[in-house]
C-alpha positions as CSV (number, residue, x, y, z in Angstrom):
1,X,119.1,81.1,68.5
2,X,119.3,84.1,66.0
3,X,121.0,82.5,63.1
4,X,117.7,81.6,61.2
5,X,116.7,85.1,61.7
6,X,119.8,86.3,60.0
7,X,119.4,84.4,56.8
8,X,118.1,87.1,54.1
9,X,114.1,85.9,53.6
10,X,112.3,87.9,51.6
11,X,109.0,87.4,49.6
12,X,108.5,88.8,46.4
13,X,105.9,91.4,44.8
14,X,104.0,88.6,43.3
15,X,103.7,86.3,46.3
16,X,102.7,89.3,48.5
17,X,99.8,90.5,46.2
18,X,98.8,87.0,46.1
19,X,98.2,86.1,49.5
20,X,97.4,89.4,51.6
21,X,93.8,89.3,50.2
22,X,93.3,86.1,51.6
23,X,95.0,86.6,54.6
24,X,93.3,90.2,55.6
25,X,89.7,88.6,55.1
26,X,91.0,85.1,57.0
27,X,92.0,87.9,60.1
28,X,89.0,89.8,60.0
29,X,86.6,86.3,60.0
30,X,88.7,85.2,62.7
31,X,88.9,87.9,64.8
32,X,84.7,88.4,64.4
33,X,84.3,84.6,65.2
34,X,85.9,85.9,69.0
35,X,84.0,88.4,69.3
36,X,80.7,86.8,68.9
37,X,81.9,84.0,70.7
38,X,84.0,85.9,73.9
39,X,85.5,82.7,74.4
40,X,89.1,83.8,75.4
41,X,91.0,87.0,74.9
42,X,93.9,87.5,72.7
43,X,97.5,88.9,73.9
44,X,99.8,89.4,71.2
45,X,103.4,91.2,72.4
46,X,105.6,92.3,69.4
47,X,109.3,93.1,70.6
48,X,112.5,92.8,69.4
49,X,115.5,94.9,68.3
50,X,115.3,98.6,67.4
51,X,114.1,99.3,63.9
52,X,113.0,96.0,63.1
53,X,109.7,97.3,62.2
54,X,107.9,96.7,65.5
55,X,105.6,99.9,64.7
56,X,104.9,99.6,60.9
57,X,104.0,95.9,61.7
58,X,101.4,97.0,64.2
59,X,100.3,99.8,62.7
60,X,99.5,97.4,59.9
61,X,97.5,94.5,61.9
62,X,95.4,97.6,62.8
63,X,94.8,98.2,59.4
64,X,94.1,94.6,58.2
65,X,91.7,93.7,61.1
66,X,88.6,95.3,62.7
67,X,90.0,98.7,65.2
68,X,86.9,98.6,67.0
69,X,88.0,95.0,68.9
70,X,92.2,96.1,69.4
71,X,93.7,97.4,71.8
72,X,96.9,98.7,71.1
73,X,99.7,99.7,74.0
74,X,102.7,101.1,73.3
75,X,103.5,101.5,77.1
76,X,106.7,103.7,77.6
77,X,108.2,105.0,80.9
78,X,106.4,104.6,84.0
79,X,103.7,107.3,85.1
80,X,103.9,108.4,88.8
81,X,100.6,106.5,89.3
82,X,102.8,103.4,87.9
83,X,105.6,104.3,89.9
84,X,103.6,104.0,93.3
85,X,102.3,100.0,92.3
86,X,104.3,97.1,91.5
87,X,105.4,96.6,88.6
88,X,103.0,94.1,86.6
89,X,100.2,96.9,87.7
90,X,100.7,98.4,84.4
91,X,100.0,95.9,82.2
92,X,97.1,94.1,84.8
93,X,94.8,97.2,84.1
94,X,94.8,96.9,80.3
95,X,94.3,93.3,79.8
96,X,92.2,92.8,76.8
97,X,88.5,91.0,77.6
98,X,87.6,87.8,76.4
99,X,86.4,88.4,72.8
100,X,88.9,91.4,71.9
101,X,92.8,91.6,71.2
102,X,95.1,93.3,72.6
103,X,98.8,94.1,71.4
104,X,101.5,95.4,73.4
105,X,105.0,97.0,71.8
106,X,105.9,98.4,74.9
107,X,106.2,94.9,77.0
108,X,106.9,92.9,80.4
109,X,110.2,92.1,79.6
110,X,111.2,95.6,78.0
111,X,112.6,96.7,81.3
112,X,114.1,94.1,83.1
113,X,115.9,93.3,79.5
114,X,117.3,97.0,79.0
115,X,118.1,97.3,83.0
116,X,120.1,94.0,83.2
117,X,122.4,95.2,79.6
118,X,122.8,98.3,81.7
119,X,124.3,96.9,84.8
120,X,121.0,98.1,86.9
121,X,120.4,94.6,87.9
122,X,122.4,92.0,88.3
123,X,121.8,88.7,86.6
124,X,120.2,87.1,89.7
125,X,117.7,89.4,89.7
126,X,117.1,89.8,85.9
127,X,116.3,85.5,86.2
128,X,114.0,86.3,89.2
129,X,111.7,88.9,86.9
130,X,111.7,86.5,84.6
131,X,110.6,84.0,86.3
132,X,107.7,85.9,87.8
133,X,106.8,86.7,84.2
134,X,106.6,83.2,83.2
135,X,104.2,82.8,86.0
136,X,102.2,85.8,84.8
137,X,101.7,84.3,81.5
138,X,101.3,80.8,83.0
139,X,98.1,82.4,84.3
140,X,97.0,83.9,81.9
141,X,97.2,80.8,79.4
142,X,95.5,78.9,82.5
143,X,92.6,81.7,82.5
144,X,92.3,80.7,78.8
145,X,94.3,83.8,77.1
146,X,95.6,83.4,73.9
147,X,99.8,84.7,74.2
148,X,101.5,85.3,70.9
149,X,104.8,86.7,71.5
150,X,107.0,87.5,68.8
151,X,110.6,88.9,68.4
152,X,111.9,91.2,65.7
153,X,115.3,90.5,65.0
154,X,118.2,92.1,62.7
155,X,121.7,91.2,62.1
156,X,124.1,94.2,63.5
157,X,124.6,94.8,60.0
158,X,121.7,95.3,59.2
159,X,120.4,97.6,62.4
160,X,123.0,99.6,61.1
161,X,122.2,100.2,57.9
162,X,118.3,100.6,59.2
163,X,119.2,103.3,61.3
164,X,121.1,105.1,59.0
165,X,118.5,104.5,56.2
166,X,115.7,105.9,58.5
167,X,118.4,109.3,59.8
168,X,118.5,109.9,56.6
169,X,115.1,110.4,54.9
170,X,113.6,113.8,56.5
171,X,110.3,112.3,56.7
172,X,111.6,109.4,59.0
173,X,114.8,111.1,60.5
174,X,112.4,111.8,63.6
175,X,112.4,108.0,64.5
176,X,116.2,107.4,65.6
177,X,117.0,109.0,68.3
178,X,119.9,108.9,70.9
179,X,118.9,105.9,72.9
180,X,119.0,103.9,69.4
181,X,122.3,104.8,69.0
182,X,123.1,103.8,72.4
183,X,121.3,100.9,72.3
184,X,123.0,99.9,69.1
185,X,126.8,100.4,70.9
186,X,125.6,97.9,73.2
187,X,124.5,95.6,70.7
188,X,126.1,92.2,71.4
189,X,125.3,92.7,74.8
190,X,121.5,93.3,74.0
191,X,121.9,90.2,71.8
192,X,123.3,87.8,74.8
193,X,120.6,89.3,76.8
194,X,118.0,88.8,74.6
195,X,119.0,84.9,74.1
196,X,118.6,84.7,77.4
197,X,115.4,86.0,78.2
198,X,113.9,84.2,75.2
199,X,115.3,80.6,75.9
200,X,114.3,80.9,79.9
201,X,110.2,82.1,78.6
202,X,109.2,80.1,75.5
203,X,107.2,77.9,77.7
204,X,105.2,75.3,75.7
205,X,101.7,77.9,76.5
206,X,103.4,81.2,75.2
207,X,106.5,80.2,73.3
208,X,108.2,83.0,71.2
209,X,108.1,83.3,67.6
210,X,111.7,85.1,66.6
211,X,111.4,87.1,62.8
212,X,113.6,88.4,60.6
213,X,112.4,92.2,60.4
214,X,115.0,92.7,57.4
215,X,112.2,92.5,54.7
216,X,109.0,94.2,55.7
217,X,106.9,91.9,53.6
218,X,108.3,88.7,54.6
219,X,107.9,90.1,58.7
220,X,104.0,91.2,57.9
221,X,103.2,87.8,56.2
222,X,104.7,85.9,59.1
223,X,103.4,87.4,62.1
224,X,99.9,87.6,59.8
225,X,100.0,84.2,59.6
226,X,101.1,83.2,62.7
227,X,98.1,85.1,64.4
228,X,95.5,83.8,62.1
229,X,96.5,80.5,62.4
230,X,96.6,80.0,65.7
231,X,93.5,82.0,66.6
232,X,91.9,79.7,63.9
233,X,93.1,76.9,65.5
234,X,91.8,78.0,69.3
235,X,88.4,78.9,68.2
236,X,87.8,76.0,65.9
237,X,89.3,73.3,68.7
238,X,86.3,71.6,70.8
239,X,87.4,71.7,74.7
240,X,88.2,68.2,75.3
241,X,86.1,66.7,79.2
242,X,88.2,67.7,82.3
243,X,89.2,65.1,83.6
244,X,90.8,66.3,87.1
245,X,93.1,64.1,89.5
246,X,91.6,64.1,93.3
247,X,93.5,66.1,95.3
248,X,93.8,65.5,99.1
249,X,92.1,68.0,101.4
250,X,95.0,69.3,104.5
251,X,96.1,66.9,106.6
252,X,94.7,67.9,110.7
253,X,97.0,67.3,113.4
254,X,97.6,64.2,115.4
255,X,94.5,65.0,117.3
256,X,92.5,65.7,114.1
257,X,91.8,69.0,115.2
258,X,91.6,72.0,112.3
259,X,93.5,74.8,113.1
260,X,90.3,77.4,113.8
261,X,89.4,74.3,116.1
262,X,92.2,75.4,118.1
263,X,91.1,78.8,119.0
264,X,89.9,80.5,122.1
265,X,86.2,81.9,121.3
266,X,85.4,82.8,125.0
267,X,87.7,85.4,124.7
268,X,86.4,88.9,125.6
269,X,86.8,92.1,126.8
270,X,84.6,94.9,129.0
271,X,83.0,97.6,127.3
272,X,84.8,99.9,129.4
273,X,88.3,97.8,128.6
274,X,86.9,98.1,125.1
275,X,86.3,102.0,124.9
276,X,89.9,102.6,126.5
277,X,91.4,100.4,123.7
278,X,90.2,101.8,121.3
279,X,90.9,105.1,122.0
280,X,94.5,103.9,122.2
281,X,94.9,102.1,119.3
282,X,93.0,104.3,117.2
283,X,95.0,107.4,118.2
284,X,98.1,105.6,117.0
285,X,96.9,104.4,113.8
286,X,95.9,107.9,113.2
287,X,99.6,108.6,114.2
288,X,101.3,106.5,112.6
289,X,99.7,107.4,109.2
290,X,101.3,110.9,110.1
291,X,104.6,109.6,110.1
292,X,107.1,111.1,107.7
293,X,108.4,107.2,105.6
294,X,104.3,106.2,105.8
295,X,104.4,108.2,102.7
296,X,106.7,105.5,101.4
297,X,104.6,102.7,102.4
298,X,100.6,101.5,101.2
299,X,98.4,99.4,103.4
300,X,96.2,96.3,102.1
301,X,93.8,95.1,104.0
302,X,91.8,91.8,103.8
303,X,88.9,90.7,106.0
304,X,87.4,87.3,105.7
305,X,85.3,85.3,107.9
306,X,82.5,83.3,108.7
307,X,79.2,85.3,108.0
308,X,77.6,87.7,111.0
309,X,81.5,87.1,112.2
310,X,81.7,91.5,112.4
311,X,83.7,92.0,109.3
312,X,81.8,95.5,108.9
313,X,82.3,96.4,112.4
314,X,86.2,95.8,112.4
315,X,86.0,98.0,108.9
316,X,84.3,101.0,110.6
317,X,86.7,101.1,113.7
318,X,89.7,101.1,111.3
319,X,88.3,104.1,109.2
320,X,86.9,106.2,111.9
321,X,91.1,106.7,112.5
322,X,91.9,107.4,108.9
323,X,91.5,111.0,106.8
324,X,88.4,110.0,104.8
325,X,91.0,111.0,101.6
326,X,93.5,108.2,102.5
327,X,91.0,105.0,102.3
328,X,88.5,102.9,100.2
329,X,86.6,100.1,101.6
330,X,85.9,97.3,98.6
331,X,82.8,95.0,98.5
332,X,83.6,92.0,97.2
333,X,80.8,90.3,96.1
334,X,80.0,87.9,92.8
335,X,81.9,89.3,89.4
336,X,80.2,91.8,87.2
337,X,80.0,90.8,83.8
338,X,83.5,93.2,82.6
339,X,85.3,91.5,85.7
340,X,84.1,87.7,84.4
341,X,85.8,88.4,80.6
342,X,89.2,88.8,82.8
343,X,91.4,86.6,84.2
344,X,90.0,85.8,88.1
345,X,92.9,88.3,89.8
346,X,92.2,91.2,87.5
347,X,89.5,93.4,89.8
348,X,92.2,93.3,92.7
349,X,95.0,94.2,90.5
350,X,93.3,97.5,90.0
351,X,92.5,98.3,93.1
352,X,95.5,98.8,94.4
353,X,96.5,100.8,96.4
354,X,98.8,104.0,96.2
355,X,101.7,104.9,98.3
356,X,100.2,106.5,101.6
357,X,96.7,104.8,100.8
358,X,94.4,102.7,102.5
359,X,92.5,99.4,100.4
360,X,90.3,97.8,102.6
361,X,88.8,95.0,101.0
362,X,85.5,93.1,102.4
363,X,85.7,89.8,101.1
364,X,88.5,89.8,98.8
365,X,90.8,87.5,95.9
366,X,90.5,84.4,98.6
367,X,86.6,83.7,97.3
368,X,88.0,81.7,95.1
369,X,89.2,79.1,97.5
370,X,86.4,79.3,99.8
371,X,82.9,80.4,97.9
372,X,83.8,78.9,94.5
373,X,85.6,76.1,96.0
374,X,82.5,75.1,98.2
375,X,79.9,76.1,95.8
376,X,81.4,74.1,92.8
377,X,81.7,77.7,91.2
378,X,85.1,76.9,89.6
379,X,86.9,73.7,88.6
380,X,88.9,72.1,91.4
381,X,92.2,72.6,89.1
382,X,91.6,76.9,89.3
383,X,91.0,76.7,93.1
384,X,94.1,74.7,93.1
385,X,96.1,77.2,91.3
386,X,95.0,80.1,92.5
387,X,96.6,79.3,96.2
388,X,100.0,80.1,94.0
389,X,98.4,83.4,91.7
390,X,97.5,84.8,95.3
391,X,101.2,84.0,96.8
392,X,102.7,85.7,93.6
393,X,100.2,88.9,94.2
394,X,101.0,89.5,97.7
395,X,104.5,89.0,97.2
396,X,104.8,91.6,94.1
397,X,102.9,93.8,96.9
398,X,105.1,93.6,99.5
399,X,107.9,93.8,97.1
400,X,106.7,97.4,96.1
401,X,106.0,98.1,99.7
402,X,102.8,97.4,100.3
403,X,101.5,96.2,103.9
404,X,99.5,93.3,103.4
405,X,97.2,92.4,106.3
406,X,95.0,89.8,106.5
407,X,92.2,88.8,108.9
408,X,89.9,86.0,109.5
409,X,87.3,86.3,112.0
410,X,86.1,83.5,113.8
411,X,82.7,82.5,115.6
412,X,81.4,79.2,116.5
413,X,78.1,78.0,115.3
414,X,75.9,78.7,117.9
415,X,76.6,82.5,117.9
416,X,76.4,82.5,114.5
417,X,72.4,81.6,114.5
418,X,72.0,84.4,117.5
419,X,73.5,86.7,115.1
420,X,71.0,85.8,112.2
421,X,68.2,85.3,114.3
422,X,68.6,89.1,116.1
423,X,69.3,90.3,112.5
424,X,65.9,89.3,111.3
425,X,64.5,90.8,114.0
426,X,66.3,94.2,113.9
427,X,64.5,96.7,110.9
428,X,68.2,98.3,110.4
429,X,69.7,94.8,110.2
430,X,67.5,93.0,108.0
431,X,69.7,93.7,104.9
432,X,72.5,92.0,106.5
433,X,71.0,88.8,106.6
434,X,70.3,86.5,103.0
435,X,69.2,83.2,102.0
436,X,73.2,82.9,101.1
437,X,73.9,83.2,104.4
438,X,71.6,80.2,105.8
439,X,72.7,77.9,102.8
440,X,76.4,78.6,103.4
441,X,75.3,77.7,107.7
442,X,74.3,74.7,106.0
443,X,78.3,73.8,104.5
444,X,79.8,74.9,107.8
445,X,82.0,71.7,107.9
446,X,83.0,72.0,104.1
447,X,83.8,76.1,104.8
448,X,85.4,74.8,107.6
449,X,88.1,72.7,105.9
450,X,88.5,75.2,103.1
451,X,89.4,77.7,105.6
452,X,91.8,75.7,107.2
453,X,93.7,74.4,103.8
454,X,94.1,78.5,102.6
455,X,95.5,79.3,105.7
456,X,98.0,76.5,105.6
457,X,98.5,77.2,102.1
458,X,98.4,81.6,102.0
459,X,99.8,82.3,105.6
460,X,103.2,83.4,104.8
461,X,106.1,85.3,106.3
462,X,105.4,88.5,104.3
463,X,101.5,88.3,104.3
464,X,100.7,86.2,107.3
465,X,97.1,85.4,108.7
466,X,95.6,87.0,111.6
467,X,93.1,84.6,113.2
468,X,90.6,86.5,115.3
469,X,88.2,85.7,118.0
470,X,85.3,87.3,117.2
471,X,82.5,85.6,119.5
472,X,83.0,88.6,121.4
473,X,82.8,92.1,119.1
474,X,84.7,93.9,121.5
475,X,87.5,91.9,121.5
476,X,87.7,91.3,117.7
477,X,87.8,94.8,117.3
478,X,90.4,95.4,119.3
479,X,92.5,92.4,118.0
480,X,92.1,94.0,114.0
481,X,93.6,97.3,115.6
482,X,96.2,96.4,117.2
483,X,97.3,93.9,114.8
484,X,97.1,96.6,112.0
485,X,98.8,99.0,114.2
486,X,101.8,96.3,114.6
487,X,102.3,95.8,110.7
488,X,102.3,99.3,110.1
489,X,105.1,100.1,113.0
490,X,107.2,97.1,112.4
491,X,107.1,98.1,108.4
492,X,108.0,101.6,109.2
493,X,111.1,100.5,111.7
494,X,111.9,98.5,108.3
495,X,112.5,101.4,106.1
496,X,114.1,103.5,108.5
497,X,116.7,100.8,109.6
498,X,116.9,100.2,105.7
């Protein structure tokens, strides 16, 4: 794979005075063409071996194009704040916008490439991290994103000599250090590594781009080149008509029956059984959040359901157990203007949580198989997907110890319009009740459906759904509890056993 990087290019004085002018002002027209138009952001990861000029040649793209619109990331060891999500977290939270570019030395596949030549994980594992980072960029190629991805390579030979060049000038001795040394002892093993990773994720959206990084000019030109002409080629494309295949809706059971057709609503409780349950159950969340591994752990918490269906009520019976330190309750409502320039998932990646923390999200990253499916907000082929982008977020989650808990509160029809009809009439209330609210009564059956296929779709052994029957507030209340309360002690026997 490396042999055509290996072959001595270089470009001469002459051609390199030539075409830089030309190329400089074909970056700098390019890159203000995105900005005015915002049509898609631009990710551009440089990599490769050490001392193959992976810093002059960004420093330099800095210098040929416009500062103001890069974002440059030359992310390094992991923070204690990184530590404490998982690991894509890092790189979520500085996604460029649509209209700006952002370039990354420090990548995804820096560590899972170094641990694996290291023996810190096995081969199994290194092919699973890869494969979630193909899904990652899958996404974010689906979202629109731009992904450039080049590699830097040298010969051994030539590393060698690179290293020792650099030790030995005082101005640039500061650059080698130990780690290049070591890294350079392990070389063919970096080099079998690294053949690895590329060939499993040059996918036909983000393939990799491997250069020589012997001569600087012939790397700068190349990598200029290859960014300008495929930005050029992305904003000067016209988007051809979607034309999407039908997709069937979930098939019922025998009976035709939807699941949340199946459930109980006349279920209920006292107010008296209600007061003595919740002192239980909130005494032992409060406990349990004590516990000496919950420190280990974070808590995610989704609540959907149908409108009036108590979502705020569960949410205030949960907190009144919790240190007012250890929580934040999230509105979800329709995307800001900063949260519509990134991809869909990109305002729950940063709000996660923690460890020893408490997200709480009302509404959450399912809107987009319920509202935008039902409203036409979104194409049927990004609802489609997005049942797999939320699968892989609650699994990296749970990976990195998260407790994902997820509710949907149920209540037939006919409460539903006692509920809006005594909140029109209540002074405190009236804020609780929109015209949203009585045009989504009026898609009941269409919600309906939707809700059924992202359960059957989303409800999973790691981050299963908790139906609730919530025609009775007492009783809903006590189910969210109780159900919390579960997670939380059977993820708690989990680490101790572990």
């Amino acid at each position: 794979m490396f042999e055509s990087a290996e072959l001595g290019h270089k470009i001469s004085k002459e051609v390199w005075k030539k075409e830089i002018p030309e190329l400089r002002e074909g970056l700098l027209d390019a890159q203000l063409d995105l900005f005015q138009s915002r049509k898609f952001p631009v990710i551009i990861l440089v990599a490769g071996v050490d001392c193959a000029g992976k810093g002059e040649t960004v420093n330099l793209l800095n210098e040929w194009m416009d500062p103001r619109h890069v974002e440059t990331h030359a992310l390094r060891d992991l923070t204690d704040e990184e530590l404490e999500r998982p690991q894509m977290w890092r790189y979520w939270r500085v996604l460029p916008p649509k209209g700006k570019i952002g370039v990354f030395i420090g990548t995804w596949y820096s560590g899972p490439l170094v641990e694996n030549v290291y023996g810190t994980i096995k081969n199994a594992e290194l092919d699973q991290r890869l494969e979630r980072i193909a899904r990652f960029e899958k996404m974010l190629c689906d979202e629109g994103a731009l992904v450039l991805k080049f590699w830097l390579h040298l010969s051994k030979d030539e590393q060698k000599k690179r290293l020792k060049l650099l030790e030995k000038d005082p101005k640039t001795r500061w650059r080698v250090t130990d780690t290049d040394w070591d890294h350079y002892k392990l070389y063919d093993k970096f080099r079998q590594v690294s053949e690895r990773m590329l060939r499993t994720t040059s996918t036909a959206e983000s393939p990799w781009t491997i250069v020589e990084g012997t001569d600087p000019r012939y790397r700068y030109l190349t990598i200029g080149k290859a960014i300008l002409n495929a930005m050029r080629q992305r904003l000067d494309a016209v988007d051809p008509p979607r034309h999407e295949e039908p997709i069937p809706p979930i098939l019922p059971t025998i009976d035709n029956l939807l699941i949340l057709q199946t459930l109980d609503l006349t279920k209920s409780l006292k107010k008296s059984e209600f007061e003595s349950e919740l002192e239980k159950y909130q005494g032992k969340l409060n406990l349990l959040t004590r516990h000496p591994d919950f420190k280990k752990l974070s808590v995610v918490v989704a609540f959907e359901g149908n409108d009036a269906a108590g979502k705020g009520g569960s949410i205030r019976r949960i907190i009144q157990a919790l240190d007012a330190r250890q929580y934040r309750v999230i509105p979800v409502a329709a995307p800001t203007e900063e949260e519509r320039a990134q991809p869909y998932m990109w305002r729950f990646w940063r709000n996660i949580p923690r460890k020893s923390r408490f997200a709480i999200f009302d509404r959450s990253w399912y809107g987009r198989v319920l509202v935008e499916r039902v409203e036409g907000y979104c194409d049927r082929g990004d609802w489609m997907r997005a049942y797999g982008e939320i699968n892989d977020f609650e699994e990296q989650m749970v990976r990195n110890r998260t407790v994902v808990v997820k509710f949907w509160l149920s209540i037939s029809q006919d409460e539903q319009l006692r509920r809006f009809k005594e909140r029109e009439k209540i002074g405190f209330k009236r804020f609780k009740i929109t015209d949203e609210d009585w045009r989504n009564r009026d898609k009941w059956n269409e919600y309906e459906v939707a809700v059924c296929d992202m359960i059957d779709r989303t409800s999973t052994d790691i981050a299963p759904w908790t139906l609730v029957e919530a025609n009775d507030k007492y009783y809903a209340r006590i189910k969210v509890l109780k159900t919390l309360c579960e997670r939380i002690e059977k993820a708690l026997e989990k680490k101790s056993s572990g």
